[in-house]
C-alpha positions as CSV (number, residue, x, y, z in Angstrom):
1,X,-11.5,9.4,-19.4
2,X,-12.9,12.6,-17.6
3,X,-15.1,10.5,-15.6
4,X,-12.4,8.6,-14.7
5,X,-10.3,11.2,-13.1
6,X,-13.3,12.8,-11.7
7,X,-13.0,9.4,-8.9
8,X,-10.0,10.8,-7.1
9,X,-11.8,13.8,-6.3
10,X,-14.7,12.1,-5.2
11,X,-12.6,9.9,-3.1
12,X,-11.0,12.7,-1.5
13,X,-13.9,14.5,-0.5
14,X,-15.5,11.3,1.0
15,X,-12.4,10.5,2.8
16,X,-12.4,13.9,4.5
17,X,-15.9,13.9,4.9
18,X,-15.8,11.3,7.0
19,X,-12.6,12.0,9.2
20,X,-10.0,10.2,7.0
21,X,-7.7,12.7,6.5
22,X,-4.8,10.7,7.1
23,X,-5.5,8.1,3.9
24,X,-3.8,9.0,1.0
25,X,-4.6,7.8,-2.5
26,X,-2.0,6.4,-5.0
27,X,-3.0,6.7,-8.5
28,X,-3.7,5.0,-10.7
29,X,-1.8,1.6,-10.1
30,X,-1.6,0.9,-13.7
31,X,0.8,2.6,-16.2
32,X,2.6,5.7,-15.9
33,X,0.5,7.7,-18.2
34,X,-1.7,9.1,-18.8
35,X,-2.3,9.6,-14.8
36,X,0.9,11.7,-15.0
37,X,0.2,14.1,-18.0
38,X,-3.0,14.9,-15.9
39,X,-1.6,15.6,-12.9
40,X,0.6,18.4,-14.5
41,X,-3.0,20.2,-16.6
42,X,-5.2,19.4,-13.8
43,X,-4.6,21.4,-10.6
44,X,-7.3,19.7,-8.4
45,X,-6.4,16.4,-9.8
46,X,-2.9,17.4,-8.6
47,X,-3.8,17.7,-4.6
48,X,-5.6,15.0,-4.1
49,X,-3.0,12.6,-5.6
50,X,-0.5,12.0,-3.4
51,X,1.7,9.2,-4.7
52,X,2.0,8.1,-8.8
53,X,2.0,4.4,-8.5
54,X,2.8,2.4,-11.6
55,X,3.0,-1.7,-12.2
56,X,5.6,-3.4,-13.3
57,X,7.2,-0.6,-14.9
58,X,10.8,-2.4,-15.4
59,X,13.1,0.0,-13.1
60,X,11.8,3.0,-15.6
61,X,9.7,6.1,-15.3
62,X,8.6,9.0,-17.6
63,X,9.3,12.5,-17.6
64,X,5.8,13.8,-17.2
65,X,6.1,11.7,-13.8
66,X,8.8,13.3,-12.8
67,X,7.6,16.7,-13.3
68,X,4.7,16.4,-11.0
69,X,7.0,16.6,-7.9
70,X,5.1,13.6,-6.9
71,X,6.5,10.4,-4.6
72,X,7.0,7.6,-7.6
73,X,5.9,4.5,-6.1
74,X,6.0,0.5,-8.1
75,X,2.3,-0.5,-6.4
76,X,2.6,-3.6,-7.9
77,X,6.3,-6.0,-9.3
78,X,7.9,-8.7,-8.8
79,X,5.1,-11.7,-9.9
80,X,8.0,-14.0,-10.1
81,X,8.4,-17.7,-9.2
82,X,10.5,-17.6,-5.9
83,X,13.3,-19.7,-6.6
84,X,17.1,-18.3,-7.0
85,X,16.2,-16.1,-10.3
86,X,12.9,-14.7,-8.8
87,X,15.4,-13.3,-5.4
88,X,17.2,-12.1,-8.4
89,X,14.2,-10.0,-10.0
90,X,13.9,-9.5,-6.5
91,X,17.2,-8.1,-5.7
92,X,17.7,-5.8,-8.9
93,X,14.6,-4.0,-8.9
94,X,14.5,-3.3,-5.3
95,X,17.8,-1.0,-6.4
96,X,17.2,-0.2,-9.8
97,X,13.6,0.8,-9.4
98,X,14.7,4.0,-7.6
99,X,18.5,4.2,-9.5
100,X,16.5,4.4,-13.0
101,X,13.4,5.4,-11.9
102,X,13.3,7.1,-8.8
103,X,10.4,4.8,-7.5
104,X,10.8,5.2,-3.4
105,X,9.0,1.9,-3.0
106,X,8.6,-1.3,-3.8
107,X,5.2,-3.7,-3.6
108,X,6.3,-7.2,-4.1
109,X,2.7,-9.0,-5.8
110,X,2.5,-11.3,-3.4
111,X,3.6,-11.4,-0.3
112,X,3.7,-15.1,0.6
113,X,2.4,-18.1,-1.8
114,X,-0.3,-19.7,0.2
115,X,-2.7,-21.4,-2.3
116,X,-2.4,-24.1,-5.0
117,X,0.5,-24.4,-6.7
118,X,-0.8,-25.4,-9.6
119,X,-2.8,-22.5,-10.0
120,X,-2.1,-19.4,-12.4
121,X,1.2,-17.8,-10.5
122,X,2.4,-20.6,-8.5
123,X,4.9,-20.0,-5.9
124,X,5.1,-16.3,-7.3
125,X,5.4,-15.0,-3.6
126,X,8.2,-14.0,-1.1
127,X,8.1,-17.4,0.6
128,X,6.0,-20.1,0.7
129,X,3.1,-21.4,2.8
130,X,0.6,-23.7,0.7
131,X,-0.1,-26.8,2.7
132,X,-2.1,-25.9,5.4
133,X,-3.4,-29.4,5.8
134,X,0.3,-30.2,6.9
135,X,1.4,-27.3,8.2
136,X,4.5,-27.0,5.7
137,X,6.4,-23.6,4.7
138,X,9.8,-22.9,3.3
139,X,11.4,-19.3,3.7
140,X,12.4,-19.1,0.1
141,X,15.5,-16.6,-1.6
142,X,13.3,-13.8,-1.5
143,X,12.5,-13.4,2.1
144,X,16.4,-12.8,2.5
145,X,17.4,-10.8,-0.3
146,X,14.4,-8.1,1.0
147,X,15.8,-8.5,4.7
148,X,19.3,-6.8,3.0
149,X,16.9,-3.6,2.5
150,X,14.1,-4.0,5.2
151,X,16.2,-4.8,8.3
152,X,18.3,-2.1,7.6
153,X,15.8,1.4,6.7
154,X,12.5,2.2,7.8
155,X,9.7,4.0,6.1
156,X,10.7,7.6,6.2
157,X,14.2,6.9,5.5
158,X,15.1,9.0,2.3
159,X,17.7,7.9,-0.4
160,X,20.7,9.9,-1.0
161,X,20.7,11.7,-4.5
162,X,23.8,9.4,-6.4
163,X,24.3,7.6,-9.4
164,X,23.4,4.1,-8.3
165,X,24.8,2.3,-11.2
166,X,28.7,0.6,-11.2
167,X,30.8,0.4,-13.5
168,X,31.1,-3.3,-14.3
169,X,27.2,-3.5,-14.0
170,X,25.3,-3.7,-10.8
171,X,23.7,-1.0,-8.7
172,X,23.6,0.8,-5.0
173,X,21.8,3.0,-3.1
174,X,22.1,4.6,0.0
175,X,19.6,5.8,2.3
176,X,20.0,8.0,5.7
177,X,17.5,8.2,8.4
178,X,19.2,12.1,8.8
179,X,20.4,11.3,12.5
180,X,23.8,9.8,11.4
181,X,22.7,6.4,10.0
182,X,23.7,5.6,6.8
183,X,23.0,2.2,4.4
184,X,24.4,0.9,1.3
185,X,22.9,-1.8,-0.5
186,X,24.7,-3.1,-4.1
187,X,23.3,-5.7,-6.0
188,X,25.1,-7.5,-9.2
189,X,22.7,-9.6,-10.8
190,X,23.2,-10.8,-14.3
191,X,20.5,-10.7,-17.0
192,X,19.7,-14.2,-17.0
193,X,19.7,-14.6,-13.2
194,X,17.6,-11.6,-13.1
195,X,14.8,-11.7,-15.1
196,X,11.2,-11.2,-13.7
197,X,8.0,-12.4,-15.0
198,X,7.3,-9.0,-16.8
199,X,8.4,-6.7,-18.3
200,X,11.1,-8.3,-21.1
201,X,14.3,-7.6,-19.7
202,X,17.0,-5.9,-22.3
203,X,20.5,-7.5,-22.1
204,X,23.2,-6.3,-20.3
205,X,26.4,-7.6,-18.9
206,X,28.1,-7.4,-15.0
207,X,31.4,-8.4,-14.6
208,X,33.4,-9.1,-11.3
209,X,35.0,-5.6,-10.1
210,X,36.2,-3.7,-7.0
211,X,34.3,-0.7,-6.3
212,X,35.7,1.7,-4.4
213,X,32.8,4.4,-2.3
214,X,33.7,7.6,-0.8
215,X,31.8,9.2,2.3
216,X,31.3,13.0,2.4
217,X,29.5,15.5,4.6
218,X,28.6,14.2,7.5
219,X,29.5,10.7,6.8
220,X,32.5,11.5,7.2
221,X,33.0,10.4,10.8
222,X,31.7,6.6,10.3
223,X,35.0,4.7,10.7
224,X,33.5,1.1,10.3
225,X,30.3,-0.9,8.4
226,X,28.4,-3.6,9.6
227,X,28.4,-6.0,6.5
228,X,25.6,-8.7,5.5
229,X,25.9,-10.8,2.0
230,X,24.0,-13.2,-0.2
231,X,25.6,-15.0,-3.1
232,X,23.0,-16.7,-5.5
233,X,24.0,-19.8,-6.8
234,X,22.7,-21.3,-9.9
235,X,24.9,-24.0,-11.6
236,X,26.1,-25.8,-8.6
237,X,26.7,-25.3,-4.8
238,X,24.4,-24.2,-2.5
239,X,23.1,-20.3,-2.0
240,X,24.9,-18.0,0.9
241,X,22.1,-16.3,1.9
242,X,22.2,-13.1,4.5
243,X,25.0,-13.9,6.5
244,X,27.2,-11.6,8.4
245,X,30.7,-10.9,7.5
246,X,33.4,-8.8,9.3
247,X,33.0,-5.2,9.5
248,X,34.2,-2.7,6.8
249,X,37.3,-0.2,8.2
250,X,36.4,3.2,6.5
251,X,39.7,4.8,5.8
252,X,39.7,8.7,5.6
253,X,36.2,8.5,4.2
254,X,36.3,5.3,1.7
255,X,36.2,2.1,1.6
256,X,36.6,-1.0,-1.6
257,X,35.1,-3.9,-2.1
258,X,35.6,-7.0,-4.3
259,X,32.0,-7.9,-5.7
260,X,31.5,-10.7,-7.5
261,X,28.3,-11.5,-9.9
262,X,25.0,-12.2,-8.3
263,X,25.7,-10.7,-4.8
264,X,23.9,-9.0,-2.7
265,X,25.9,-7.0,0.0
266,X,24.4,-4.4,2.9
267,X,26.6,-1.9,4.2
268,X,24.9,-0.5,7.7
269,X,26.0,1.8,10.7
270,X,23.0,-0.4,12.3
271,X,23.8,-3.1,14.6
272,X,20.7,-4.8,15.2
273,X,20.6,-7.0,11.8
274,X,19.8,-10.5,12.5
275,X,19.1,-13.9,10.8
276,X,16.4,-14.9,12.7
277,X,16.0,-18.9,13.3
278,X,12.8,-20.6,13.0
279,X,11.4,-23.9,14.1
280,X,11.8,-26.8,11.6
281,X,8.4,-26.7,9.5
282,X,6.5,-29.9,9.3
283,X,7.4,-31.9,6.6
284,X,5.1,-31.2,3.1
285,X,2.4,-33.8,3.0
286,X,0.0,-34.3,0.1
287,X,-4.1,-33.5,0.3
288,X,-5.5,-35.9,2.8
289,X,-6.8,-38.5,0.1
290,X,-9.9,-38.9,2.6
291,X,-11.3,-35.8,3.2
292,X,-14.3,-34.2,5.0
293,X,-16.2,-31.3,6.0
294,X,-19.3,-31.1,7.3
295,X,-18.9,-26.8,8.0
296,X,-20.1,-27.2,12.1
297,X,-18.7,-24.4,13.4
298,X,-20.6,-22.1,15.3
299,X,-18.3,-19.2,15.7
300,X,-15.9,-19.7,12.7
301,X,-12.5,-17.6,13.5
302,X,-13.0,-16.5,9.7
303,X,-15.5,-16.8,7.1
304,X,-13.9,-19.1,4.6
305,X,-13.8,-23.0,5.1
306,X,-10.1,-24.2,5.1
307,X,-8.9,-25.5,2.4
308,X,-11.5,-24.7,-0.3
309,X,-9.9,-21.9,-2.7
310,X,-12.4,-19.9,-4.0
311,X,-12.1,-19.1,-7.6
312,X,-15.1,-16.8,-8.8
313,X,-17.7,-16.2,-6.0
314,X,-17.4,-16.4,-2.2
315,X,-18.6,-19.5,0.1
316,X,-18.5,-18.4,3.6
317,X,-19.5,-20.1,6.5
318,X,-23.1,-20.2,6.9
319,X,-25.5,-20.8,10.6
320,X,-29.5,-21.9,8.9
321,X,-31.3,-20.0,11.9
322,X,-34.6,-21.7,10.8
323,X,-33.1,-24.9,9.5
324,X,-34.5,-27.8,12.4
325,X,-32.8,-30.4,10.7
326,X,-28.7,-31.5,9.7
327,X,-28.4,-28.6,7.8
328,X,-27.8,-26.1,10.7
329,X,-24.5,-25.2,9.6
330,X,-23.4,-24.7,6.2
331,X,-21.1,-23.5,3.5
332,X,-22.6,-20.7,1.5
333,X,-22.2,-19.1,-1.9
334,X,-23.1,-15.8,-0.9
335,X,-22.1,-12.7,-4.2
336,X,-25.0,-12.5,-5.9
337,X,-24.2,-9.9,-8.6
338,X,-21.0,-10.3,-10.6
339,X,-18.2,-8.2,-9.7
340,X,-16.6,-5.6,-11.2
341,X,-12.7,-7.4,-12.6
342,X,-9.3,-6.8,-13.9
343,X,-9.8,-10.6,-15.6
344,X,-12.4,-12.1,-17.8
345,X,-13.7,-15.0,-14.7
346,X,-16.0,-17.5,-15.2
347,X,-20.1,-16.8,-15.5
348,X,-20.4,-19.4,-12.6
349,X,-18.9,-19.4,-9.2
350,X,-16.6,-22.1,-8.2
351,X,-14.5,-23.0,-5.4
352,X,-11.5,-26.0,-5.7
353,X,-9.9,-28.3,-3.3
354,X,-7.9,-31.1,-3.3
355,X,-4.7,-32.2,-5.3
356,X,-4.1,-31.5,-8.9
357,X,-2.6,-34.7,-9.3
358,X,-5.8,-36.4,-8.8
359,X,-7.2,-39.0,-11.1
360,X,-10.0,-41.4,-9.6
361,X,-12.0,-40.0,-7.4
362,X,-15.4,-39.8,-5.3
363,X,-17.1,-36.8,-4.5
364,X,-19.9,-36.4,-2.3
365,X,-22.0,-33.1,-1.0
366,X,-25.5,-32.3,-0.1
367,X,-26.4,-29.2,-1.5
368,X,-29.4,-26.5,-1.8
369,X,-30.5,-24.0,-4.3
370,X,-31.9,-20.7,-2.8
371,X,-32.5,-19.5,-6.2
372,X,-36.0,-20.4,-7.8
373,X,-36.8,-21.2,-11.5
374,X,-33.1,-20.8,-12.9
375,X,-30.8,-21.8,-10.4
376,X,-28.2,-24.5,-10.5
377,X,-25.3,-26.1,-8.8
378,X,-22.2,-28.5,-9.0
379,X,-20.0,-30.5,-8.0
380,X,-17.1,-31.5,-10.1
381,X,-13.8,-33.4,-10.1
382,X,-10.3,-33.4,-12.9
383,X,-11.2,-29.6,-12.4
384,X,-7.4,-28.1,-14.0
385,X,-7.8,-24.1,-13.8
386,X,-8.8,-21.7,-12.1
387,X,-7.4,-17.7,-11.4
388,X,-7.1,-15.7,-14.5
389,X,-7.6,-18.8,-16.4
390,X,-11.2,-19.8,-14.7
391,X,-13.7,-19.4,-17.7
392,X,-11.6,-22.0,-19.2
393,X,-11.8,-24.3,-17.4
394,X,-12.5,-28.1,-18.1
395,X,-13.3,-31.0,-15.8
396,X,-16.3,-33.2,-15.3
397,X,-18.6,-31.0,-13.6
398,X,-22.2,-32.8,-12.1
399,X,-25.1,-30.4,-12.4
400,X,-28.7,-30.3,-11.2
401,X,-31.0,-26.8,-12.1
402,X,-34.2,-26.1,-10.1
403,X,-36.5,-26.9,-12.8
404,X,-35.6,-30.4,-12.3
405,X,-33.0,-31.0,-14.9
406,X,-29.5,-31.9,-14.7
407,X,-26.5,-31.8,-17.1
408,X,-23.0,-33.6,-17.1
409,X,-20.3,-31.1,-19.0
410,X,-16.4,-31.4,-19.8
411,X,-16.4,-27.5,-18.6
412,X,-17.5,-24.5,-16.6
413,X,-19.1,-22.9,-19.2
414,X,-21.5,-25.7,-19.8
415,X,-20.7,-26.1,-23.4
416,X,-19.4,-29.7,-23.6
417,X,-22.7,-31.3,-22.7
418,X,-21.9,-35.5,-22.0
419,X,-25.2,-36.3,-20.4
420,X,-28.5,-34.4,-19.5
421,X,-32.2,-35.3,-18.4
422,X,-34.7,-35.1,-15.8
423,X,-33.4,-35.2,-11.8
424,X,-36.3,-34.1,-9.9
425,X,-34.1,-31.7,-7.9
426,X,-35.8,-28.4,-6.6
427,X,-35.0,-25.4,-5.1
428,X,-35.3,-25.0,-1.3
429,X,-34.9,-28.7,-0.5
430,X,-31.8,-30.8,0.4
431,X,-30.5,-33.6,-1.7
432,X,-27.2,-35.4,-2.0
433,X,-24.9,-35.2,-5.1
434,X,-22.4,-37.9,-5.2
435,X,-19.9,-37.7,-8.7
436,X,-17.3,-40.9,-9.3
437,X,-14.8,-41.1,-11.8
438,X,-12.8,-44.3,-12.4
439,X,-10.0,-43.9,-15.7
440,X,-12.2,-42.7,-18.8
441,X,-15.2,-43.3,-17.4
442,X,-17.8,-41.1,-15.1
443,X,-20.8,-41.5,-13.2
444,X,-23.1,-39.7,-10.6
445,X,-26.0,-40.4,-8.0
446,X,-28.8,-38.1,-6.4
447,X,-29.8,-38.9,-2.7
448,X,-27.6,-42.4,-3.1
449,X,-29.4,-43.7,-6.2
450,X,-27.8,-43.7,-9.4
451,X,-28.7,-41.1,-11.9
452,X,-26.5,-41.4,-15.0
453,X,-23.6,-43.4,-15.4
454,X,-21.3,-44.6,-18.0
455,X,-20.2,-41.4,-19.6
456,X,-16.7,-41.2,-21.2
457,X,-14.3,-39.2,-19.9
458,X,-11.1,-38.3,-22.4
459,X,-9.7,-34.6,-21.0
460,X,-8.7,-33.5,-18.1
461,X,-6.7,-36.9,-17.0
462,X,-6.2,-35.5,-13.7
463,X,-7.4,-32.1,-11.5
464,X,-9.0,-30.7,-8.7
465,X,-12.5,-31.4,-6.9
466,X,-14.9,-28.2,-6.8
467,X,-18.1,-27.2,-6.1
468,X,-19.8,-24.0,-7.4
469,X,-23.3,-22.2,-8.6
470,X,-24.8,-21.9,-11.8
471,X,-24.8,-18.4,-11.9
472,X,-24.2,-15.2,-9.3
473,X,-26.6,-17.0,-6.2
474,X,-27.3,-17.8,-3.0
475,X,-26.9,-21.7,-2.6
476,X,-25.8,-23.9,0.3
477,X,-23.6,-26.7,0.8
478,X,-22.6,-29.2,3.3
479,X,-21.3,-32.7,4.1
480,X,-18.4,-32.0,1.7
481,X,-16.5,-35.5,0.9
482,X,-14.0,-36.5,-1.2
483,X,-12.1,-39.7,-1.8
């Protein structure tokens, strides 16, 4: 533990060594304590922190966090699917994390949804964007119930010091950018409408109410309020979502509202809020159920090959200076040491592609092992995990080693063996993988010659194609097909 608040202060030092004054550090992104406890018994531990960050705490803070004088940031919430009840997690905790905890900001994990859906977390963004193959998104709830806060304050905005909560449930808060500007945003989500991913949510109850809010100070001279609503609907009807409604008449420094249950309201002296239009997205289309890639790009825009998600690893685009051949450009597994992780991943490296639903398939790839003696690679189809839940994961997964063996297995891990014996694969030398399965049965080919066949597939009855590494290595791919 000492070591590990010794980091901060090595971080500092190499940050100003180096001119980066200006970078702060947020510690320690994980609970509360015992980050805070430190901070109040360590005073060089205390300068270099400049923000308390804490996931997922559920609205709440501790007193020790408090005490540090220290901004109170959520580094990490929300995790929530993005339908109607995920833009109410959405909603409430964007309030309540300040009106209970005094948390100044809020990071939404993640920001927009842009890989399988299928995969651990699925559509647990702000808005969607997974079918790059089509070009399909959908501005989801979410997107709108942070535009009630985001439109309307700007970082170094503070919140006004009031009791945030109402009396028949529901919260505010109000922020002033200190020139005259002043905004109000009430949320009255109900528990079950509410309720994020993590943590549990205790019950509670909101009831339709009119709350009446007085100005003071210098507030006191703002006669009307712009006004923007959302009204989340869950048993029927359709959701209102951030539209503008007449402005609020303050009357000798008050004003009441009617607020019904799971509403969202903004109350703004700003006049630039809009609900901005955009074009008509593509419509969703499955993965192309022909597919190819033979990776000829000569200066890539990014590294990664579209549409292959890595899992554990990295494949990057790859240019064979000395190749003479077909194999000039590549896709590459390139980490060669496994990282350090938050989750237990897999021992091998794999990347997925394709459509989950997948049943009956043909995969095709040449591929090259850098790695002499003990080094391996795959390709694999009915893959059905991957994320957190990667060293799990099953499928029918088509190896070949470089001491000239190969193995058919039901998993990642290479436990479930279903077929082995002698390939005559090497390292450093192309050759051609091709991996069919047809209903319960499976059966694979090296350079276009059959290899094994005839091997009984029961579980997974459906899943991704892949392609991966035995271990941590350098190994190439290309002429990636599936059908």
């Amino acid at each position: 533990r000492a070591l590990y608040f010794f980091f901060p202060k090595l971080l500092r030092y190499t940050l100003d060594k180096h001119g980066l004054q200006k970078v702060r550090i947020i510690a320690s992104d994980n609970l509360w304590e015992p980050i805070s406890f430190v901070l109040l018994i360590d005073s060089e531990l205390h300068e270099v922190v400049d923000v308390i960050g804490a996931h997922y705490p559920g609205t709440k803070t501790v007193r020790s966090a408090l005490l540090t004088g220290k901004k109170l940031w959520s580094s990490e919430d929300y995790s929530t699917f993005n339908d109607e009840v995920g833009a109410g997690c959405w909603a409430r905790i964007l309030n309540q994390n300040y009106v209970n905890g005094y948390m100044t900001s809020t990071i939404a994990w993640n920001l927009v949804a842009s890989y399988y859906e299928e995969l651990p977390f699925g559509r647990c963004g702000l808005m969607t964007a997974q079918e790059p193959w089509s070009g399909h998104y959908k501005v989801e709830a979410p997107i709108w119930i942070t535009a009630h806060t985001t439109q309307f304050t700007q970082p170094g905005w503070s919140y006004l010091q009031v009791d945030g909560h109402l009396e028949g449930g529901g919260s505010f808060v109000a922020l002033t950018d200190g020139l005259g500007n002043l905004t109000i945003i009430i949320e009255t989500m109900t528990h079950n409408h509410s309720q994020c991913i993590r943590p549990p949510l205790p019950h509670f109850s909101v009831t339709p109410q009119r709350a009446t809010f007085y100005l003071k100070g210098s507030f006191l001279t703002v006669e009307t309020l712009q006004v923007w609503h959302s009204r989340l609907c869950f048993e029927s009807g359709t959701s209102s979502l951030f539209q503008q409604l007449h402005p609020v008449e303050v009357q000798k420094g008050s004003f009441s509202l009617d607020l019904k249950v799971d509403e969202v309201y903004t109350l703004t002296t700003l006049k630039t809020g809009q609900k901005y239009s955009c074009p008509e997205p593509p419509p969703p289309q499955p993965f192309p159920s022909n597919y190819k890639d033979d990776f000829n790009i000569r200066n890539p825009p990014f590294s990664e090959a579209p549409n292959f998600a890595d899992q554990t690893g990295v494949f990057e685009y790859f240019i064979n200076a000395s190749d003479p051949g077909d194999h000039v450009f590549t896709l590459r597994q390139v980490v060669v040491q496994r990282p350090i992780t938050w989750a237990s991943d897999a021992d091998q490296t794999i990347s997925i592609i394709g459509n989950f639903q997948w049943v009956n398939m043909t995969v095709t790839c040449d591929i090259y092992i850098e790695k002499q003696c003990d080094g391996g690679v795959f390709i694999a189809g009915r893959v059905d995990n991957g994320g957190i839940y990667v060293r799990r994961t099953k499928g029918v997964f088509f190896w070949v080693f470089a001491d000239g063996t190969y193995r058919v297995t039901g998993d990642i891990a290479g436990e479930e063996i279903l077929m082995k014996g002698l390939s005559g694969v090497r390292d450093n030398a192309w050759h051609t993988l091709t991996l069919n399965i047809q209903g319960t049965s499976a059966s694979g080919l090296l350079n276009g010659y059959p290899l094994w066949d005839n091997v009984t597939i029961s579980n997974p009855s459906n899943g991704w194609a892949a392609i991966g590494t035995r271990s941590f290595e350098f190994a190439q791919f290309d002429n990636f097909h599936v059908e």
